[in-house]
PDB file of N, CA, C, O and CB in Angstrom:
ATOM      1  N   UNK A   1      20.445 -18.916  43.408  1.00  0.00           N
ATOM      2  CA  UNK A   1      20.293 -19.440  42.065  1.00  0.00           C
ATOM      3  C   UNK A   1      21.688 -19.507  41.425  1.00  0.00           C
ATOM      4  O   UNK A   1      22.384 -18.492  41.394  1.00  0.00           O
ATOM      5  CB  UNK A   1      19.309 -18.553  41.215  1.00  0.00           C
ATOM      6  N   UNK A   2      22.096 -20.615  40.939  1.00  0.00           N
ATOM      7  CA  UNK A   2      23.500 -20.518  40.329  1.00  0.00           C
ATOM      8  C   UNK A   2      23.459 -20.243  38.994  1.00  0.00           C
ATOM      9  O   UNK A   2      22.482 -19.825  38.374  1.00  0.00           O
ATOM     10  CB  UNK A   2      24.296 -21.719  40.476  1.00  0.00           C
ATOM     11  N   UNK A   3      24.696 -20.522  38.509  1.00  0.00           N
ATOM     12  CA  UNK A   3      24.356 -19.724  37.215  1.00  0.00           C
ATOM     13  C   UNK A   3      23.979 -20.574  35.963  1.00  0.00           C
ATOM     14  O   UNK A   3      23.648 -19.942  34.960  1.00  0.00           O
ATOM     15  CB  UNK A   3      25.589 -18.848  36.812  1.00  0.00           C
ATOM     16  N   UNK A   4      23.990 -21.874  35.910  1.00  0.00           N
ATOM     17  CA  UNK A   4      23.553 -22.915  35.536  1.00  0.00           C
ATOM     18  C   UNK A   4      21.624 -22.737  35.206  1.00  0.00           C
ATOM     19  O   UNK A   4      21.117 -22.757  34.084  1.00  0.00           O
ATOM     20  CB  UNK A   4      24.108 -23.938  36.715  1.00  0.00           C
ATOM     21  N   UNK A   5      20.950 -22.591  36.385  1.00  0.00           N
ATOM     22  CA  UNK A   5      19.614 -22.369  36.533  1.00  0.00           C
ATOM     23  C   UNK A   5      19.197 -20.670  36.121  1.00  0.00           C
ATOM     24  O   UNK A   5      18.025 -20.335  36.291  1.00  0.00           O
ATOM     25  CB  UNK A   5      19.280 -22.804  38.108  1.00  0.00           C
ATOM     26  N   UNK A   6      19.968 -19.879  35.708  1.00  0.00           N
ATOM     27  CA  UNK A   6      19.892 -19.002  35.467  1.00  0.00           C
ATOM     28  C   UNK A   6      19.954 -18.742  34.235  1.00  0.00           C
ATOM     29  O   UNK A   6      19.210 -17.919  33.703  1.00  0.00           O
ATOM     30  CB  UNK A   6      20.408 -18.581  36.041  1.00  0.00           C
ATOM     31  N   UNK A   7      20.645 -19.256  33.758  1.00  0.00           N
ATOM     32  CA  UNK A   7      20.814 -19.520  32.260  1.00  0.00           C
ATOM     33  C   UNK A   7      20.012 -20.451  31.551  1.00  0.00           C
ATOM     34  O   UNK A   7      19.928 -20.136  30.364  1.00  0.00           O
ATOM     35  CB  UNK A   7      22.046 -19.936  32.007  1.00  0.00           C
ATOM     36  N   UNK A   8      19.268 -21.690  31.907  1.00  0.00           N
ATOM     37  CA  UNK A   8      18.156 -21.905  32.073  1.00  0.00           C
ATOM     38  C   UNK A   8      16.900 -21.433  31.826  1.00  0.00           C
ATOM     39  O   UNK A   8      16.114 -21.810  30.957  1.00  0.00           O
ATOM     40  CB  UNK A   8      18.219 -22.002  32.765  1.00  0.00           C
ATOM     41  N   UNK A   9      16.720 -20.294  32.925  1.00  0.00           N
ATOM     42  CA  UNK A   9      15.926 -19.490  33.185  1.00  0.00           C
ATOM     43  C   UNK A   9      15.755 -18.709  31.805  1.00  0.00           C
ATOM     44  O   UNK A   9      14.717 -18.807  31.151  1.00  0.00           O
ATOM     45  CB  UNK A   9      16.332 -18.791  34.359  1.00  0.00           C
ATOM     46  N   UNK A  10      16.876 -17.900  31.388  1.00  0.00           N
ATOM     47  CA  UNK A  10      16.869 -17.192  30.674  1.00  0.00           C
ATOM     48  C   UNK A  10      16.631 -17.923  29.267  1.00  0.00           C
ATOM     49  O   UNK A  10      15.950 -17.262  28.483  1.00  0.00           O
ATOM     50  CB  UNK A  10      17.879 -16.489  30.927  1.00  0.00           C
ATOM     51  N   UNK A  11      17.058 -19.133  28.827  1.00  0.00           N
ATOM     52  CA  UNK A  11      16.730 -19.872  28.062  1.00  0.00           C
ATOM     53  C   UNK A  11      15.167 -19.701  27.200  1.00  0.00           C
ATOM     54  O   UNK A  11      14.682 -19.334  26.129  1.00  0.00           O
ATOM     55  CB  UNK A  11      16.941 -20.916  28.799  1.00  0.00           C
ATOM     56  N   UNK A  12      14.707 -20.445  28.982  1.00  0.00           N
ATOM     57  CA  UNK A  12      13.230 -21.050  28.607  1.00  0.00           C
ATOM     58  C   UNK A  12      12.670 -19.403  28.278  1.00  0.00           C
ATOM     59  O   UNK A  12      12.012 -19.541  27.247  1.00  0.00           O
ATOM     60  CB  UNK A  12      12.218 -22.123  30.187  1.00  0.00           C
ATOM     61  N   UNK A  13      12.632 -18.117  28.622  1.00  0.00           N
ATOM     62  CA  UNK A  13      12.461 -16.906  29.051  1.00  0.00           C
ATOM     63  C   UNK A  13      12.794 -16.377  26.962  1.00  0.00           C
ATOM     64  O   UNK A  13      12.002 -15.617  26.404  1.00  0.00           O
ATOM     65  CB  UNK A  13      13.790 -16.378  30.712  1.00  0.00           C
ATOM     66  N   UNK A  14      13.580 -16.754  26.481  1.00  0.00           N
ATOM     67  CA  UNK A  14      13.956 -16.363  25.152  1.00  0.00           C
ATOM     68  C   UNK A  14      13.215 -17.107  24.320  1.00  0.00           C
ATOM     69  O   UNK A  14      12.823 -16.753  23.208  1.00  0.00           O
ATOM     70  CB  UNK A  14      15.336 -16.494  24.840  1.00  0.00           C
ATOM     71  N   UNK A  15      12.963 -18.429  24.997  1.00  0.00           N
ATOM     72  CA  UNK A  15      11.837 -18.924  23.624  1.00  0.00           C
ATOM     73  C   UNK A  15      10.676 -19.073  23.649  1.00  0.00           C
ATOM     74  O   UNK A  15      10.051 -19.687  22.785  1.00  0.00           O
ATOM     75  CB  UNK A  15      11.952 -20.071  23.068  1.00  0.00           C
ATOM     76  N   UNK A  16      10.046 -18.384  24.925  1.00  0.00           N
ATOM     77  CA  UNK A  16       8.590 -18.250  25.114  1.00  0.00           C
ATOM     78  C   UNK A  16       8.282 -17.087  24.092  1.00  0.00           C
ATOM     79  O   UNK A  16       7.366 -17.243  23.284  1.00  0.00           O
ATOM     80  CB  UNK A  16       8.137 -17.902  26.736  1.00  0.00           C
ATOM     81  N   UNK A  17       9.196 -15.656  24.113  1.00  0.00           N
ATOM     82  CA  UNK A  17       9.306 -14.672  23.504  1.00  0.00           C
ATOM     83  C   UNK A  17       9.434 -14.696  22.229  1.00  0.00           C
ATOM     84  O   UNK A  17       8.822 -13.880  21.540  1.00  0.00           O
ATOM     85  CB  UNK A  17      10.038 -14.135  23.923  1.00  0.00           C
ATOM     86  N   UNK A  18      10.306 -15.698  21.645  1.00  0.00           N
ATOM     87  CA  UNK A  18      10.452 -15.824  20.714  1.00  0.00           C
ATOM     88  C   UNK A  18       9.124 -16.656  19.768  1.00  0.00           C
ATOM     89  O   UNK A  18       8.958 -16.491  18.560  1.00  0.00           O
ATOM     90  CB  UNK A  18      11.635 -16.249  20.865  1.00  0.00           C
ATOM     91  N   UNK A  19       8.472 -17.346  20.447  1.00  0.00           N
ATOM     92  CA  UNK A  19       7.129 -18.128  19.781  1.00  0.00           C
ATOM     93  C   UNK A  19       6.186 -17.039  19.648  1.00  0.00           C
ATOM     94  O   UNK A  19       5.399 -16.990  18.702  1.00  0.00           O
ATOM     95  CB  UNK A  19       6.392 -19.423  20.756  1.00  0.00           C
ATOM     96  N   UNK A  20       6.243 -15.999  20.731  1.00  0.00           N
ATOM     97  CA  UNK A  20       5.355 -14.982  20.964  1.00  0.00           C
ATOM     98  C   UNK A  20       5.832 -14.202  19.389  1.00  0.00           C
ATOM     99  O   UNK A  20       5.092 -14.295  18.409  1.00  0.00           O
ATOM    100  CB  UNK A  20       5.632 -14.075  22.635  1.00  0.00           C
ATOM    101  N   UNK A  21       6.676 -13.722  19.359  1.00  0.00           N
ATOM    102  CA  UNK A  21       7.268 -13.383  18.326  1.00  0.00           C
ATOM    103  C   UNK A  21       6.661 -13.490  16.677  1.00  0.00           C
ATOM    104  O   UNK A  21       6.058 -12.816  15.843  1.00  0.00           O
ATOM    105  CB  UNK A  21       8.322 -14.067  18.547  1.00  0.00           C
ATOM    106  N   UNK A  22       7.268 -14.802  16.863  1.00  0.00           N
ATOM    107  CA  UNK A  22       6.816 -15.609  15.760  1.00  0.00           C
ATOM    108  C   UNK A  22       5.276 -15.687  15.096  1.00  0.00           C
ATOM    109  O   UNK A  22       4.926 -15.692  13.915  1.00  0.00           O
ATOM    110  CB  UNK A  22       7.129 -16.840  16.197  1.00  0.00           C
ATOM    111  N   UNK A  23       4.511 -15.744  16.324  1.00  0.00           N
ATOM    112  CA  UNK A  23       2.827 -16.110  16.384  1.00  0.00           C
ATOM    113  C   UNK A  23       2.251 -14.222  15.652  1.00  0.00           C
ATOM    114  O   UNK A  23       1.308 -13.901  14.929  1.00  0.00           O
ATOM    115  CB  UNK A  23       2.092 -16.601  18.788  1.00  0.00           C
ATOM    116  N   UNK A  24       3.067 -13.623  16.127  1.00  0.00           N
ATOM    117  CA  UNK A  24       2.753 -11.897  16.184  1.00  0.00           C
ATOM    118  C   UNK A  24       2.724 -11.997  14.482  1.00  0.00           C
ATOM    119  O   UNK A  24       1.749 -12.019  13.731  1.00  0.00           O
ATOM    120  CB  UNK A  24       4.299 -10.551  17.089  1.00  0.00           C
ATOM    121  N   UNK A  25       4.320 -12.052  14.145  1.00  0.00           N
ATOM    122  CA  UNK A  25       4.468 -12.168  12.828  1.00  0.00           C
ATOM    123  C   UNK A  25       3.738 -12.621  11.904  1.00  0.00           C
ATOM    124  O   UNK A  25       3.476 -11.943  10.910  1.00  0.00           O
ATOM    125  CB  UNK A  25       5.232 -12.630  12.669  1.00  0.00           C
ATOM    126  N   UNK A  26       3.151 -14.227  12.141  1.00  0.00           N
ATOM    127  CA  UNK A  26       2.662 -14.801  11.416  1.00  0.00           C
ATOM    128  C   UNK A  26       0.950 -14.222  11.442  1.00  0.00           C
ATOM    129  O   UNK A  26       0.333 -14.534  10.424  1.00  0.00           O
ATOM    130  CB  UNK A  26       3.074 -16.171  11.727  1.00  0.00           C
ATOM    131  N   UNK A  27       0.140 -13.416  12.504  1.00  0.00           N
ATOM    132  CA  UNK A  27      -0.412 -13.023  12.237  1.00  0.00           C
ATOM    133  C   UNK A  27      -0.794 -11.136  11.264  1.00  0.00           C
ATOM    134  O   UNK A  27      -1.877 -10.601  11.024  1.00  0.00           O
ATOM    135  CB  UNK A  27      -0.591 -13.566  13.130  1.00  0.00           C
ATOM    136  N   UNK A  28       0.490 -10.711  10.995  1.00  0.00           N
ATOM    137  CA  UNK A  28       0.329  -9.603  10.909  1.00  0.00           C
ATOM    138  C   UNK A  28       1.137 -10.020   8.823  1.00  0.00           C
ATOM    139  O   UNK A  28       1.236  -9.133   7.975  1.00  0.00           O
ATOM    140  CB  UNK A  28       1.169  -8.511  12.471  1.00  0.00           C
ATOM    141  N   UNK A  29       1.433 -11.106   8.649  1.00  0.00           N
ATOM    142  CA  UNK A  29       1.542 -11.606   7.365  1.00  0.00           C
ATOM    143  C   UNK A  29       0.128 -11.845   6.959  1.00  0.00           C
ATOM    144  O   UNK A  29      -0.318 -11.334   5.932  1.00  0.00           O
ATOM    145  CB  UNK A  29       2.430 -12.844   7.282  1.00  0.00           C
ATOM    146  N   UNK A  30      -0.772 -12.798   7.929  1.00  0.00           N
ATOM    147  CA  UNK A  30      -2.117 -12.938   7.114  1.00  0.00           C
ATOM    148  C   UNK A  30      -2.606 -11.734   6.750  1.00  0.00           C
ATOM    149  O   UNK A  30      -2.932 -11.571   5.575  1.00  0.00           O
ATOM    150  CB  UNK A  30      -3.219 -13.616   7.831  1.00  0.00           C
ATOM    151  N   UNK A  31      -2.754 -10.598   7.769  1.00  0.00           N
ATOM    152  CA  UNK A  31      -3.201  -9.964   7.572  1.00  0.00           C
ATOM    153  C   UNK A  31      -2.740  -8.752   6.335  1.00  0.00           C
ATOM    154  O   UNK A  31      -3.582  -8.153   5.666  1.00  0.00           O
ATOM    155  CB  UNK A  31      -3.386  -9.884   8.615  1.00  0.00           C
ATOM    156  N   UNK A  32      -1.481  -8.580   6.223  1.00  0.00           N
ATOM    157  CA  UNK A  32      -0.851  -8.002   4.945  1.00  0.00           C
ATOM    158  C   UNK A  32      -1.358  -8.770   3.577  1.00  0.00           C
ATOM    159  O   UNK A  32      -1.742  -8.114   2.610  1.00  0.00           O
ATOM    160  CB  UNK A  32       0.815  -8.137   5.070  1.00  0.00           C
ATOM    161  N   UNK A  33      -1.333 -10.032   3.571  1.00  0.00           N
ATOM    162  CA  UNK A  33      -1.845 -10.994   2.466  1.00  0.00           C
ATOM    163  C   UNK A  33      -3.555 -10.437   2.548  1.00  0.00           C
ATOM    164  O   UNK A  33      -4.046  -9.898   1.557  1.00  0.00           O
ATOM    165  CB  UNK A  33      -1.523 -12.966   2.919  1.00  0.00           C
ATOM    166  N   UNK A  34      -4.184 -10.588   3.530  1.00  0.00           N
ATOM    167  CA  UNK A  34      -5.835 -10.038   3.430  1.00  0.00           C
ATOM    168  C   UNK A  34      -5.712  -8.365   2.291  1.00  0.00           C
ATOM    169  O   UNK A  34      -6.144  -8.021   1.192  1.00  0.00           O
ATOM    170  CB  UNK A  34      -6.572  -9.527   5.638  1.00  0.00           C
ATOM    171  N   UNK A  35      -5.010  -7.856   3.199  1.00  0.00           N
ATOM    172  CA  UNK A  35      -5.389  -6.329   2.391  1.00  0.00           C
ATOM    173  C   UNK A  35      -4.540  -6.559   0.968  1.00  0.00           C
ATOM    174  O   UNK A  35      -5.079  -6.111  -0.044  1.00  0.00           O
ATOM    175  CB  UNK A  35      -4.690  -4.623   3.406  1.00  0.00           C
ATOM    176  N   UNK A  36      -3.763  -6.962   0.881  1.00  0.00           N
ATOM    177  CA  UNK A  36      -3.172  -6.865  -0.691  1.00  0.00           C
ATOM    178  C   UNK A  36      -4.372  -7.604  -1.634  1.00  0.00           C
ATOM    179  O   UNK A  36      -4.762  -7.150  -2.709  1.00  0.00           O
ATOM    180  CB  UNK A  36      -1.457  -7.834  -0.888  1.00  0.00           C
ATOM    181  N   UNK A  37      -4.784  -8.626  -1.106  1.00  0.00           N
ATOM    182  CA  UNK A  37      -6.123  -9.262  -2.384  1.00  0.00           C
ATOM    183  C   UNK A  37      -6.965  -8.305  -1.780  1.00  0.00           C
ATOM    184  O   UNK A  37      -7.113  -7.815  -2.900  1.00  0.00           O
ATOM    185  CB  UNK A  37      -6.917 -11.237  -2.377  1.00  0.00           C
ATOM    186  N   UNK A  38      -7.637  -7.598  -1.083  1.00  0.00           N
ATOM    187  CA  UNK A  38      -8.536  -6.688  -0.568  1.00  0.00           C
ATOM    188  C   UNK A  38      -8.063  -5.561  -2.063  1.00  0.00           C
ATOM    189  O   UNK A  38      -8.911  -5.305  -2.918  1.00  0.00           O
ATOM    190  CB  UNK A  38      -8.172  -6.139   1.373  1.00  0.00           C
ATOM    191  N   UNK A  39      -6.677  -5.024  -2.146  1.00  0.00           N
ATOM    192  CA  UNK A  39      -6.593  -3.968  -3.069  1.00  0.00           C
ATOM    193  C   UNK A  39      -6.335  -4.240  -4.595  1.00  0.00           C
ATOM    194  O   UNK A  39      -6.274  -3.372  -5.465  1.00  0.00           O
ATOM    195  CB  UNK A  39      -5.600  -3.156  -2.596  1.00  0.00           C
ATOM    196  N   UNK A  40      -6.169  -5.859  -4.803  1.00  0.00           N
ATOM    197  CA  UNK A  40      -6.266  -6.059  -6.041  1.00  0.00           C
ATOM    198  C   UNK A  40      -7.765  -6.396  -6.003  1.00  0.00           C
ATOM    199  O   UNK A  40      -7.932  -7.352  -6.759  1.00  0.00           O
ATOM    200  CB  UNK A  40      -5.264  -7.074  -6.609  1.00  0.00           C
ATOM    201  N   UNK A  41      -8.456  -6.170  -5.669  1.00  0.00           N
ATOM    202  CA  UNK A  41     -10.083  -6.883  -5.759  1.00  0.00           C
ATOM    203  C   UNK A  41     -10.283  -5.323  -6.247  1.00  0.00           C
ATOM    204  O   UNK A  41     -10.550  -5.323  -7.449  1.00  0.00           O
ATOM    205  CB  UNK A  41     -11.184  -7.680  -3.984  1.00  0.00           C
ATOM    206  N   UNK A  42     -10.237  -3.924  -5.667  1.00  0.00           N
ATOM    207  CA  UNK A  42     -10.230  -2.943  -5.903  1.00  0.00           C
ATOM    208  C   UNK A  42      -9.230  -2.576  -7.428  1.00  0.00           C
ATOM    209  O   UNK A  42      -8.017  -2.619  -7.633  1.00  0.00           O
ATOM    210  CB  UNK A  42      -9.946  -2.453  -4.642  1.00  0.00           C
ATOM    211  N   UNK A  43     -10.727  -2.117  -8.542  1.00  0.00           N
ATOM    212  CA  UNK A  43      -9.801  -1.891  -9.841  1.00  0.00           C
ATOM    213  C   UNK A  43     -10.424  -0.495  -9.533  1.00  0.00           C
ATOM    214  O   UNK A  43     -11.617  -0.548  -9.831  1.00  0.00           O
ATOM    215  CB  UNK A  43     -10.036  -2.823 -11.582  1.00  0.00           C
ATOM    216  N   UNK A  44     -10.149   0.496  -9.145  1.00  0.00           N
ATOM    217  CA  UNK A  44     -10.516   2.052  -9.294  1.00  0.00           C
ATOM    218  C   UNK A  44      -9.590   2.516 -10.333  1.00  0.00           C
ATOM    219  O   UNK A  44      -8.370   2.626 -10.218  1.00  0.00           O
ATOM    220  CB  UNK A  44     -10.322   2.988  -7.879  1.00  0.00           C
ATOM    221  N   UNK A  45     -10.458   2.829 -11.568  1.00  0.00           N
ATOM    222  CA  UNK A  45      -9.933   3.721 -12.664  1.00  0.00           C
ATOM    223  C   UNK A  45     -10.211   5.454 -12.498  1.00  0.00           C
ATOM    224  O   UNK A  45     -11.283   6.052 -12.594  1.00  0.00           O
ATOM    225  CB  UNK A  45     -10.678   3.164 -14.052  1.00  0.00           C
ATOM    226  N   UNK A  46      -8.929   5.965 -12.233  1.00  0.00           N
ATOM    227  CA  UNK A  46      -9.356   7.559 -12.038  1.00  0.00           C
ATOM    228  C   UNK A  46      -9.211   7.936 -13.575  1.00  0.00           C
ATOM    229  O   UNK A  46      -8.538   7.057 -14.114  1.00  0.00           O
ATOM    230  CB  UNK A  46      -8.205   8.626 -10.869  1.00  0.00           C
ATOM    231  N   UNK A  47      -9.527   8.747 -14.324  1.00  0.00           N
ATOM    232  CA  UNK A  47      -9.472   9.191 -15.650  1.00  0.00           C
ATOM    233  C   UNK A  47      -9.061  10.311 -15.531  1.00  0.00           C
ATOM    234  O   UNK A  47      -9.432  10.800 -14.464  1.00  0.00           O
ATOM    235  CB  UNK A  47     -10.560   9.159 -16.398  1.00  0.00           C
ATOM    236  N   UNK A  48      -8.493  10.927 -16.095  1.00  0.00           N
ATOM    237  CA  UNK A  48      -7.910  12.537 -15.873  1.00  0.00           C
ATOM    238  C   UNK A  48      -9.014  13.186 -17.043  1.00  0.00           C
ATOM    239  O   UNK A  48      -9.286  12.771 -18.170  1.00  0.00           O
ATOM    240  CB  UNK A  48      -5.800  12.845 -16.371  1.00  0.00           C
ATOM    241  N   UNK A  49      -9.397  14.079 -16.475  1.00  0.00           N
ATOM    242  CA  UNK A  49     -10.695  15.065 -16.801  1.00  0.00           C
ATOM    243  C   UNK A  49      -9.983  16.299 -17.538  1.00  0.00           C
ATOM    244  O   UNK A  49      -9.314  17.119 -16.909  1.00  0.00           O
ATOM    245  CB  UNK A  49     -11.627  15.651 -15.245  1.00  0.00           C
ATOM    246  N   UNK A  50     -10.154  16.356 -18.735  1.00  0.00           N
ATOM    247  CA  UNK A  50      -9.635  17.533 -19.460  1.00  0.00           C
ATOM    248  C   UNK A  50     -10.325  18.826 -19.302  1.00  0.00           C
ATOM    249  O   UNK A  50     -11.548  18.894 -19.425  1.00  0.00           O
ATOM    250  CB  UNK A  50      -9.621  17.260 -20.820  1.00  0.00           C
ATOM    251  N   UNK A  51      -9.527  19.949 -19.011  1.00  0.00           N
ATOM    252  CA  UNK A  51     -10.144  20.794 -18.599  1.00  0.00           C
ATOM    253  C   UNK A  51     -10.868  21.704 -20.284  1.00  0.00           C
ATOM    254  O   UNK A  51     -10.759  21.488 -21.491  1.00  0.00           O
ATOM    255  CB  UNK A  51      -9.053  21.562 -17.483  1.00  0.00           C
ATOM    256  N   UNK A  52     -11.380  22.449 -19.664  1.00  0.00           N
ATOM    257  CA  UNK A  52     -11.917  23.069 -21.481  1.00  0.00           C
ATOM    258  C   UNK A  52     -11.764  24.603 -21.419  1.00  0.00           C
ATOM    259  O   UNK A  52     -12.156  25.484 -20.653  1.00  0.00           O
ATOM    260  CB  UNK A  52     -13.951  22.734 -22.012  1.00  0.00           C
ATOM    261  N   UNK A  53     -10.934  24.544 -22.695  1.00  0.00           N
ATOM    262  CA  UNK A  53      -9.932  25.713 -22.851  1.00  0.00           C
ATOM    263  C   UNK A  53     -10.802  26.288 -23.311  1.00  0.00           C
ATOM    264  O   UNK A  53     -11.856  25.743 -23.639  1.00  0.00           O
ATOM    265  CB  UNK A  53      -8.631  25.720 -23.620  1.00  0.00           C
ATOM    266  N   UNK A  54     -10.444  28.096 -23.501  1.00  0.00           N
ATOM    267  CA  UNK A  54     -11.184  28.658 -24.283  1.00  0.00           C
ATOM    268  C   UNK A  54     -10.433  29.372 -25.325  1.00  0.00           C
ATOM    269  O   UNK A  54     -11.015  30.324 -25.845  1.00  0.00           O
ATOM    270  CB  UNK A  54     -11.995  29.383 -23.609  1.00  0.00           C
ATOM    271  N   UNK A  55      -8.842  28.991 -25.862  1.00  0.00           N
ATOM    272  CA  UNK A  55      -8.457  29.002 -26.659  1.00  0.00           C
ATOM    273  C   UNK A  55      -8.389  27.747 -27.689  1.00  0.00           C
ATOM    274  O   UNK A  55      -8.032  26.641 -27.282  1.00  0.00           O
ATOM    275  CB  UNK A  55      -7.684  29.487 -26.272  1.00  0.00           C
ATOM    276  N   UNK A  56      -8.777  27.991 -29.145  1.00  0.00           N
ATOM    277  CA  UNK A  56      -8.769  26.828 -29.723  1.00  0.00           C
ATOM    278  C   UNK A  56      -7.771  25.848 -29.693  1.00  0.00           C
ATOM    279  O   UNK A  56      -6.609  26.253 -29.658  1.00  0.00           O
ATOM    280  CB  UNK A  56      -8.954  27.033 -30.740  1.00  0.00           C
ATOM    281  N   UNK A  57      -7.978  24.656 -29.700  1.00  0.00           N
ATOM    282  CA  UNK A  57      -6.802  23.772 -29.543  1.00  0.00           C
ATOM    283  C   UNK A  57      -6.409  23.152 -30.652  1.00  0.00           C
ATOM    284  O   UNK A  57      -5.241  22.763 -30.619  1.00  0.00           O
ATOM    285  CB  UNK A  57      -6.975  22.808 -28.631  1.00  0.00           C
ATOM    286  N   UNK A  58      -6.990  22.942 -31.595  1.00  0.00           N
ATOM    287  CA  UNK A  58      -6.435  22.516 -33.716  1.00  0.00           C
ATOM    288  C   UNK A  58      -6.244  23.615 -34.084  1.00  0.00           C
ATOM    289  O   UNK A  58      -6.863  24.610 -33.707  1.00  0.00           O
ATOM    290  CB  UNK A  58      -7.673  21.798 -35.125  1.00  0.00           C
ATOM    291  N   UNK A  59      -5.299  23.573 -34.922  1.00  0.00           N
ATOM    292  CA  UNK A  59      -5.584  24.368 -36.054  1.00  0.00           C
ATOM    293  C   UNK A  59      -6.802  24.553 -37.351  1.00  0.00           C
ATOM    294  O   UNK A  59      -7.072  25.428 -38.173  1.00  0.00           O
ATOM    295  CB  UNK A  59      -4.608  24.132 -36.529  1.00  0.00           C
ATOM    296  N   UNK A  60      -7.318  23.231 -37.003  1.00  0.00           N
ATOM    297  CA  UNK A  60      -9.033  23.796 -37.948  1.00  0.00           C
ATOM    298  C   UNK A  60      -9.720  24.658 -36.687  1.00  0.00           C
ATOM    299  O   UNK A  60      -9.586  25.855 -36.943  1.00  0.00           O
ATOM    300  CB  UNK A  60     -10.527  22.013 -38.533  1.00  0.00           C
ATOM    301  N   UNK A  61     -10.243  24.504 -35.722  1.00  0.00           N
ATOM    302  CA  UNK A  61     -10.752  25.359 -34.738  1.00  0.00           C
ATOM    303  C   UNK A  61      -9.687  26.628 -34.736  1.00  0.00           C
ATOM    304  O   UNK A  61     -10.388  27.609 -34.491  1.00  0.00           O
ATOM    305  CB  UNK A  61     -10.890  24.548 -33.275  1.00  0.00           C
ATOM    306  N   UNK A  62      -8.855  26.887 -34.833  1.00  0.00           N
ATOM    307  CA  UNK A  62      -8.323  27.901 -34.673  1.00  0.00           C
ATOM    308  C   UNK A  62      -8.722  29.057 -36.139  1.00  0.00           C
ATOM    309  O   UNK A  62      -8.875  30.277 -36.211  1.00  0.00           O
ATOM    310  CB  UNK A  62      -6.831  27.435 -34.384  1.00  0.00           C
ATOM    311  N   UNK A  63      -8.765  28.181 -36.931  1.00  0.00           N
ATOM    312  CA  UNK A  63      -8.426  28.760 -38.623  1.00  0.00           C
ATOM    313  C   UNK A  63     -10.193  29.578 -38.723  1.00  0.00           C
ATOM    314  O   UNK A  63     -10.465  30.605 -39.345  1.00  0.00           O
ATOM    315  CB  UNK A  63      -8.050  26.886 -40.287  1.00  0.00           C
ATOM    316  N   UNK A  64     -11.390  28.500 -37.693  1.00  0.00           N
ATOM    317  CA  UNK A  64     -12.462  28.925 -37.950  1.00  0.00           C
ATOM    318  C   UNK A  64     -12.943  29.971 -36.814  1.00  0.00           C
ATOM    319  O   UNK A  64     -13.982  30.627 -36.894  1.00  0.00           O
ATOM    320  CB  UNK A  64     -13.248  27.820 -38.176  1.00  0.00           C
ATOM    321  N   UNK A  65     -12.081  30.017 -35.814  1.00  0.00           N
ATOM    322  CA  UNK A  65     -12.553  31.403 -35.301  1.00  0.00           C
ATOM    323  C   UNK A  65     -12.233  32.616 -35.288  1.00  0.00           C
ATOM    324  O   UNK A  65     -12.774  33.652 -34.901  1.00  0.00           O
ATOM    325  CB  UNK A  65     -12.644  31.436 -34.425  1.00  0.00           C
ATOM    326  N   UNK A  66     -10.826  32.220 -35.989  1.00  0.00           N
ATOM    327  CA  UNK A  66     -10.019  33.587 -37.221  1.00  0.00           C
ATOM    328  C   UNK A  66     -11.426  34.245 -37.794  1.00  0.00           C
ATOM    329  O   UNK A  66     -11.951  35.335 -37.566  1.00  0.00           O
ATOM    330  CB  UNK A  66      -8.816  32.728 -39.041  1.00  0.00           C
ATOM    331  N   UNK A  67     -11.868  32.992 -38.736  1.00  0.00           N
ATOM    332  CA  UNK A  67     -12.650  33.640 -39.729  1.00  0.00           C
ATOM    333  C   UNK A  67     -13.750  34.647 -39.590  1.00  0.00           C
ATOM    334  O   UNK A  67     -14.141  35.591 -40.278  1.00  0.00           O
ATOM    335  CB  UNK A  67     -13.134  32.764 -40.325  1.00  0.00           C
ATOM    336  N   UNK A  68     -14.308  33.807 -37.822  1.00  0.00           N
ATOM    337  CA  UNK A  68     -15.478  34.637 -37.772  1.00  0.00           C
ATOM    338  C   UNK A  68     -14.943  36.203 -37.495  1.00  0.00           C
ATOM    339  O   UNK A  68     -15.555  37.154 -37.982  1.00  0.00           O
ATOM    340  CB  UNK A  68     -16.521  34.058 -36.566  1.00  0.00           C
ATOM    341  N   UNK A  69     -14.233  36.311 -37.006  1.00  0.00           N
ATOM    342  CA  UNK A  69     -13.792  37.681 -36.331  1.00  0.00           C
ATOM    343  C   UNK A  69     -13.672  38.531 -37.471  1.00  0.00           C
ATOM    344  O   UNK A  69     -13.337  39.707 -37.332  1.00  0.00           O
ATOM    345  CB  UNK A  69     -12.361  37.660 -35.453  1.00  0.00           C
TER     346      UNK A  69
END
């Protein structure tokens, strides 16, 4: 094989890979585009849950359990 056909070789050999490449990519974009509208379709509101103290938290609640005591 001279080096002419070898280079060639290696040619055709880089852009089979390279379509392969390409085809990979372009499927792993649809699929990034699928899940991103997949997670804007998803509105999950977490709410933060206040815990409940058992020290008063106003000063009117505070002023009225002074009193009872």
């Amino acid at each position: 094989m001279n080096n002419s056909d070898m280079m060639l070789r290696l040619l055709t050999d880089l852009k089979i890979e390279h379509q392969e490449l390409k085809e990979q990519l372009e499927k792993l974009r649809l699929k990034l585009i699928s899940l991103e509208e997949k997670n804007l379709n998803k509105t999950t509101t977490v709410t933060k849950q206040r815990q409940i103290s058992r020290f008063p938290t106003s000063f009117h609640d505070w002023k009225i359990s002074t009193q009872k005591n």
